[in-house]
C-alpha positions as CSV (number, residue, x, y, z in Angstrom):
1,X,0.0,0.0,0.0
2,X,1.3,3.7,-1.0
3,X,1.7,6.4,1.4
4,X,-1.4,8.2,-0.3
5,X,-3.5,10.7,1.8
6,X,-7.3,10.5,0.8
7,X,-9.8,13.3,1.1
8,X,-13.9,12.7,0.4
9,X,-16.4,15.1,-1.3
10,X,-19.6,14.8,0.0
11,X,-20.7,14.1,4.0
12,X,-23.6,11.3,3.2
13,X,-24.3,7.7,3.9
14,X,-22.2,6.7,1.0
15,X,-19.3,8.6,1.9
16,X,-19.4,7.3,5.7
17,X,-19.3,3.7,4.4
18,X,-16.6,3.9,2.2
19,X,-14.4,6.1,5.0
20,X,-15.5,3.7,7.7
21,X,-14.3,1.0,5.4
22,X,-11.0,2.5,4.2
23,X,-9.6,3.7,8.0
24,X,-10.6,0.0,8.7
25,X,-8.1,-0.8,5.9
26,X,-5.6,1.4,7.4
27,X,-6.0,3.9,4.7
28,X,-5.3,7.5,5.2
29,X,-8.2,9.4,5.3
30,X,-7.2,13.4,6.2
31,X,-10.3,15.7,5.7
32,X,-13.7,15.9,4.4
33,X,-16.1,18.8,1.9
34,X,-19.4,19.2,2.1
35,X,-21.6,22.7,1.4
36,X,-22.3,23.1,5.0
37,X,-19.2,23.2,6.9
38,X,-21.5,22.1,10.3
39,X,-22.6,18.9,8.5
40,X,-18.7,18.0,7.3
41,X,-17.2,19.3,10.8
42,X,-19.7,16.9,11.9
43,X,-18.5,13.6,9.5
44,X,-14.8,14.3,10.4
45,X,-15.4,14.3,14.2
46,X,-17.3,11.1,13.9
47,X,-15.1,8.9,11.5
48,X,-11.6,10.9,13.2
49,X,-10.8,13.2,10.2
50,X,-8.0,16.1,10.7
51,X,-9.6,18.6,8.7
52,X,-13.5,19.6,7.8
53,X,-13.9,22.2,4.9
54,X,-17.2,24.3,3.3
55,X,-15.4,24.8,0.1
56,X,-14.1,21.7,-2.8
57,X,-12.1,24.7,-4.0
58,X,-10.3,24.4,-1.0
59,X,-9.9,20.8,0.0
60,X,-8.4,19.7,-3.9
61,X,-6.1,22.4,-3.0
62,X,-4.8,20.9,0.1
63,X,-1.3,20.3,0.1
64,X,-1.5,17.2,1.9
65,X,-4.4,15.6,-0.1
66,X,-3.1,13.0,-3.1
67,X,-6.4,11.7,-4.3
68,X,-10.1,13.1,-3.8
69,X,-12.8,10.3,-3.5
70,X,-16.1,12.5,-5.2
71,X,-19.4,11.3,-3.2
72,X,-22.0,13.9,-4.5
73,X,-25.2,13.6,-6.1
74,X,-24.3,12.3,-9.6
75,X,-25.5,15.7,-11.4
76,X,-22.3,17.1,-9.9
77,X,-19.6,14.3,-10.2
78,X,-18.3,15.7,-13.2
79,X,-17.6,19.1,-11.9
80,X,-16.1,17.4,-9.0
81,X,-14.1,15.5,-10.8
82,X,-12.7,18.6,-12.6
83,X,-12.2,20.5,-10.3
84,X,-9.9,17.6,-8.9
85,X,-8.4,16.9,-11.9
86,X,-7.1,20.7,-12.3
87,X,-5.4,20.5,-9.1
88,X,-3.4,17.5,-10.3
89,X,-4.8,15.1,-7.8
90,X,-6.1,11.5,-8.7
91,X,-9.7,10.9,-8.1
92,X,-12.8,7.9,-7.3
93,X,-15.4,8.9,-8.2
94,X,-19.0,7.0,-7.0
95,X,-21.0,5.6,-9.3
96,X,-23.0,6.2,-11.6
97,X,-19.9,8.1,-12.4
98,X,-21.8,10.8,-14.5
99,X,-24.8,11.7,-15.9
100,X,-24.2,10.3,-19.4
101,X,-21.8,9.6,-21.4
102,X,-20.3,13.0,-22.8
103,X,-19.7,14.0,-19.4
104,X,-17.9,11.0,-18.6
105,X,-15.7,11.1,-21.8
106,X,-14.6,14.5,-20.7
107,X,-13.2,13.7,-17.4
108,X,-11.8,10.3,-18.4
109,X,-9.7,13.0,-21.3
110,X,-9.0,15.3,-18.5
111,X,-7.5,12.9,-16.8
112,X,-5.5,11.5,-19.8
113,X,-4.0,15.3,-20.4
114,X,-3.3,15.9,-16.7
115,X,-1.6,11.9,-16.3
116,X,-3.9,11.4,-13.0
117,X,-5.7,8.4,-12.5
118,X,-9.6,8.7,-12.2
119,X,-12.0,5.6,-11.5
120,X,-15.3,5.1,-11.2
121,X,-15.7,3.3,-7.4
122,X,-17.8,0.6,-9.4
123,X,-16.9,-1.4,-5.5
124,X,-18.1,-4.8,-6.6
125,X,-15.8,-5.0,-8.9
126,X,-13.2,-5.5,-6.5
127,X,-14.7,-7.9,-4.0
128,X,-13.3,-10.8,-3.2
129,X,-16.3,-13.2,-4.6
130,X,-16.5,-11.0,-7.7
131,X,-13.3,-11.6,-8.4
132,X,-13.9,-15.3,-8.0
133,X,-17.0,-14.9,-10.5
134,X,-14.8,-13.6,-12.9
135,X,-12.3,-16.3,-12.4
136,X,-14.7,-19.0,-12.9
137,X,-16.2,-17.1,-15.9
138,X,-13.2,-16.4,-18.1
139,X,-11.4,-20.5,-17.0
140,X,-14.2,-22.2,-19.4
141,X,-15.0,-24.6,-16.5
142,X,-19.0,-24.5,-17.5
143,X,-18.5,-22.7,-20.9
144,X,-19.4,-19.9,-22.1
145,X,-22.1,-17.7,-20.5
146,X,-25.4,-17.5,-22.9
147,X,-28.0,-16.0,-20.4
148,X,-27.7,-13.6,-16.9
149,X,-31.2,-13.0,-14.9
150,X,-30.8,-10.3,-12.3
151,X,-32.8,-8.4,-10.1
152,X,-32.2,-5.3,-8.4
153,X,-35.7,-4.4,-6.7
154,X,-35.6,-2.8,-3.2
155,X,-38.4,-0.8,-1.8
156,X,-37.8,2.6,-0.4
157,X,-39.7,3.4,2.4
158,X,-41.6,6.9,3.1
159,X,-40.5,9.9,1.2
160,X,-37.8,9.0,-1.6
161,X,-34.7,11.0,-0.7
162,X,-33.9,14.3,-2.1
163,X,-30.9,12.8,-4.3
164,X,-33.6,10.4,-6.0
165,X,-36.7,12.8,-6.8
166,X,-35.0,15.8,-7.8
167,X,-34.2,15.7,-11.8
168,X,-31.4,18.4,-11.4
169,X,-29.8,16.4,-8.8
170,X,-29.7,13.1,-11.5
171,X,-32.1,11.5,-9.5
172,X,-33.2,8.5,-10.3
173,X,-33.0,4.2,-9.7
174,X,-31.0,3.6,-13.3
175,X,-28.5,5.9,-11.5
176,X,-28.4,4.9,-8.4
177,X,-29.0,1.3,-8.7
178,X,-29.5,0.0,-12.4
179,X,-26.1,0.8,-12.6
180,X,-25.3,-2.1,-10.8
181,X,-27.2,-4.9,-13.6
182,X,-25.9,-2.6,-16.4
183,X,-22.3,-3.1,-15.2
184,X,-22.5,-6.5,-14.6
185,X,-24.2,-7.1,-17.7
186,X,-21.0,-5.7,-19.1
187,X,-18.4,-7.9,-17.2
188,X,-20.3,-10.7,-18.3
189,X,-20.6,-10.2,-21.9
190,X,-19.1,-7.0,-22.4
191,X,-21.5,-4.1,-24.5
192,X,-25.3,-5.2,-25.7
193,X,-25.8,-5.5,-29.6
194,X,-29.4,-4.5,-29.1
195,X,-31.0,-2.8,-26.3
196,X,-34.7,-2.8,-25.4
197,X,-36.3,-1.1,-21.7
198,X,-39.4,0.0,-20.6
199,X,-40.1,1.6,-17.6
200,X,-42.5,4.0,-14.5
201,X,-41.7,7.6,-14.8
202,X,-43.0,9.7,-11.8
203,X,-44.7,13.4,-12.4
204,X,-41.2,14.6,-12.6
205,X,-40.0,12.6,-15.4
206,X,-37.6,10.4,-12.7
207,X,-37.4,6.9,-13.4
208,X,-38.9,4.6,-10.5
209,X,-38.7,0.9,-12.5
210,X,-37.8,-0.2,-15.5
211,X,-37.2,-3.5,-17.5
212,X,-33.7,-4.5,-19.6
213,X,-32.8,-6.5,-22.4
214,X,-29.8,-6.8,-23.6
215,X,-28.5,-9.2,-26.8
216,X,-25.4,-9.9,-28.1
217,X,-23.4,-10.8,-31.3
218,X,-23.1,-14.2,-30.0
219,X,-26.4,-15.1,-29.0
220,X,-26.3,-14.3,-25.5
221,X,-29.0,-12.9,-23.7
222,X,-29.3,-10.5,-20.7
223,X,-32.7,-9.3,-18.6
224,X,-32.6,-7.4,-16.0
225,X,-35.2,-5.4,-13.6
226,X,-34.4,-2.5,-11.3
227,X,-36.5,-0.8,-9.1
228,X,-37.2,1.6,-6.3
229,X,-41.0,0.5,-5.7
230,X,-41.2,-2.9,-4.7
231,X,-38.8,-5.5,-2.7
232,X,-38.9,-8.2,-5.3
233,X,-35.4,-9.8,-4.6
234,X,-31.6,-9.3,-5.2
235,X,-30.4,-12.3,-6.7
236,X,-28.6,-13.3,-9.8
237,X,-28.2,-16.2,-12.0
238,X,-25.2,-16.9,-15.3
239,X,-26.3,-19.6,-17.2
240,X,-23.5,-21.5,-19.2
241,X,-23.2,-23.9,-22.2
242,X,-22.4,-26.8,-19.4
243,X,-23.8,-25.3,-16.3
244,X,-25.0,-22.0,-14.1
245,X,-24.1,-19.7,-11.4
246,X,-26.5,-19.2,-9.3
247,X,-25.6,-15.6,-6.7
248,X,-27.3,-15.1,-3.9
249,X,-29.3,-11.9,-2.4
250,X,-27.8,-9.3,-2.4
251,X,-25.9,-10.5,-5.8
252,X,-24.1,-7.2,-5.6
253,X,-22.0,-7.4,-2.3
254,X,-19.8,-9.9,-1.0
255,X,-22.7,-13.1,-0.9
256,X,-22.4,-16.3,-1.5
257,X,-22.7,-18.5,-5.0
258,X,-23.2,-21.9,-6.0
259,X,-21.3,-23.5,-9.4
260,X,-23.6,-26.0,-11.3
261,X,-22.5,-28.1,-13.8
262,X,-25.5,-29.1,-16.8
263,X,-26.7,-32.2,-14.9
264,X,-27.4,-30.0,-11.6
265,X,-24.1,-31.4,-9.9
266,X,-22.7,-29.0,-7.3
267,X,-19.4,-28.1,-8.6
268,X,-18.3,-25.7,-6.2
269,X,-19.6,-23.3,-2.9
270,X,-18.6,-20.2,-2.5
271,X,-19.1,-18.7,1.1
272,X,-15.5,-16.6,2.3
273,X,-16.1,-13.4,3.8
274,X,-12.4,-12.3,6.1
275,X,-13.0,-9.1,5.9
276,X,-14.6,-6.1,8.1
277,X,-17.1,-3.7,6.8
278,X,-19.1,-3.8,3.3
279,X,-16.1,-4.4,1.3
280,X,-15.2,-1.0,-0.1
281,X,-12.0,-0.3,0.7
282,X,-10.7,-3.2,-1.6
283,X,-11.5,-0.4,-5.0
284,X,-9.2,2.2,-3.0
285,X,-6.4,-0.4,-2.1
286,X,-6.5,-1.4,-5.7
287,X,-6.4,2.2,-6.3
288,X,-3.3,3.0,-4.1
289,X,-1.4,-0.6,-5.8
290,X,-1.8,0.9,-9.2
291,X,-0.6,4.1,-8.6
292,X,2.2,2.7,-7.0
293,X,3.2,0.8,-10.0
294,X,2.9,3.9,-12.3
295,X,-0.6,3.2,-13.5
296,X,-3.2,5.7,-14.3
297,X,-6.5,3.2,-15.0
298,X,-8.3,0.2,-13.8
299,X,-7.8,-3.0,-15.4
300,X,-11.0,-3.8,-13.3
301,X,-13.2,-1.0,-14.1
302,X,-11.2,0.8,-16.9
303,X,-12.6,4.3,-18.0
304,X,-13.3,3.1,-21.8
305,X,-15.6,1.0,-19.9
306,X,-16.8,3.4,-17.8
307,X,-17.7,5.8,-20.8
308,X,-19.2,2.6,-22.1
309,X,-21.7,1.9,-19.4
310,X,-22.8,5.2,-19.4
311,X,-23.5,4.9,-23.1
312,X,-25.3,2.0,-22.8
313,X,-27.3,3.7,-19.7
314,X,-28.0,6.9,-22.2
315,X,-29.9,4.4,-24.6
316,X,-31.8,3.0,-21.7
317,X,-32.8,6.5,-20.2
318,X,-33.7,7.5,-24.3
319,X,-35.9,4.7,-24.8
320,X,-37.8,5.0,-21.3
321,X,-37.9,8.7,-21.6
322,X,-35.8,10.4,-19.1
323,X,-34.0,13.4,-19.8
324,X,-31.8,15.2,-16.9
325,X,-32.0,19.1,-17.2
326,X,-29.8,21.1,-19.5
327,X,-29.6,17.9,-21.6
């Protein structure tokens, strides 16, 4: 692990986890920016943070700050990001990583003038059973994938938070959580060949539900349901020429999976969990290794891919009809 200080835009639930997670990790975490300097005072006496600032002008200027973890509302990641990227430091930025794809592409060529590395903190990525996933996926031991089922349907109760009503804000559950299906779609398979969704719009125009598929050149198949109106499950499934994966809920976090080959024989169980917290720290310590070794992108999450998802999330938003203002 480098000697890299870490500083985090934004004072919410989001940000908490992943600081909790990296000081756990024995990451340095120095100081904290939010847009009332009460509410970030606040954060940085409750997770141990040195400094507490009012201003993201002044906290990517710090000194003693080497890479800025953005954990806004999505409608202002990209300015974030920027703003960051201007001051030379390296940034993480939470996903969904922009609104759509032309804001993406211009901080992933920010980044690529100023030689900093910037990341989407796509977390699951980096989990240890996700990793495993992968493994199993790209060793042929069932074949080749050909079909992926996945839900992502979790109720909120009450009011809806500001973050996920308010258009300007990028509100929305493709954002917040259909990004999740969308990007593991694309681990799986890599881009759709055809995209088709349908979805609830509130009175606002914010997306609420929606159904995905996606095809592919080879055959495969992906369908997908997200939603922010009804707790219908979390689980995932990756069908194979000679077998299936079946994930448990919550698919997206560290869980556990079963390997099947095609005559429903248990191949193998996958239950580990060593590790503290929700599993976040493993995209900043993959981060900080990178770095380290004179990287400036992801092989797990690279920012081609990034720009990629968001494309594909663009098509999804055009064909069920939202548009985010001043688009």
């Amino acid at each position: 692990m480098g000697d890299y200080r870490w500083a985090v835009i934004g004072a919410g639930k989001i940000a908490r986890t992943m600081v909790s997670d990296m000081l756990g990790a024995g990451i340095a975490v120095t100081a904290v920016a939010a847009r009332d300097l009460a509410r970030a005072q606040a954060f940085a006496t409750e997770l141990g943070l040195a400094k507490a600032y009012d201003s993201y002008q002044e906290i990517v200027d710090d000194p003693e700050v080497d890479i800025i973890y953005v954990a806004t509302p999505q409608a202002m990641h990209r300015d974030n990001a920027l703003l960051a990227i201007r001051a030379g430091k390296h940034v993480l930025v939470e996903k969904s990583f922009a609104l759509n794809a032309m804001q993406a592409e211009e901080v992933r060529q920010a980044a690529v003038d100023a030689g900093v590395f910037v990341q989407e903190a796509m977390w699951t990525r980096f989990l240890p059973m996700h990793l495993r996933l992968a493994e199993i996926l790209d060793s042929g031991l069932i074949g080749r994938p050909t079909r992926l089922v996945v839900d992502f349907s979790r109720k909120f109760e009450g009011e809806l938070r500001e973050r996920l009503r308010l258009p300007e804000l990028g509100a929305g559950a493709l954002l917040d959580i259909g990004v999740y299906p969308v990007a593991f779609a694309n681990m799986v398979f890599g881009a759709p060949s055809a995209i088709s969704a349908s979805g609830t719009l509130d009175s606002l125009g914010v997306d609420l539900a929606a159904t995905v598929e996606f095809g592919y050149e080879s055959g495969a198949t992906a369908k997908f349901e997200y939603s922010m109106l009804e707790e219908k499950g979390v689980e995932a499934t990756i069908e194979c020429e000679r077998g299936r994966i079946e994930i448990a809920t919550p698919w997206f976090e560290q869980t556990t999976f079963e390997v099947f080959d095609d005559s429903g024989g248990l191949i193998e169980t996958y239950s580990a969990r060593d590790f503290a917290g929700r599993g976040m720290q493993f995209q900043a310590l993959d981060l900080e290794q990178r770095l380290s070794a004179g990287l400036r992108d992801s092989e797990l999450i690279p920012m081609a891919e990034t720009v990629e998802i968001m494309g594909i999330m663009d098509e999804i938003r055009r064909q069920i009809g939202v548009r985010y203002p001043g688009e």
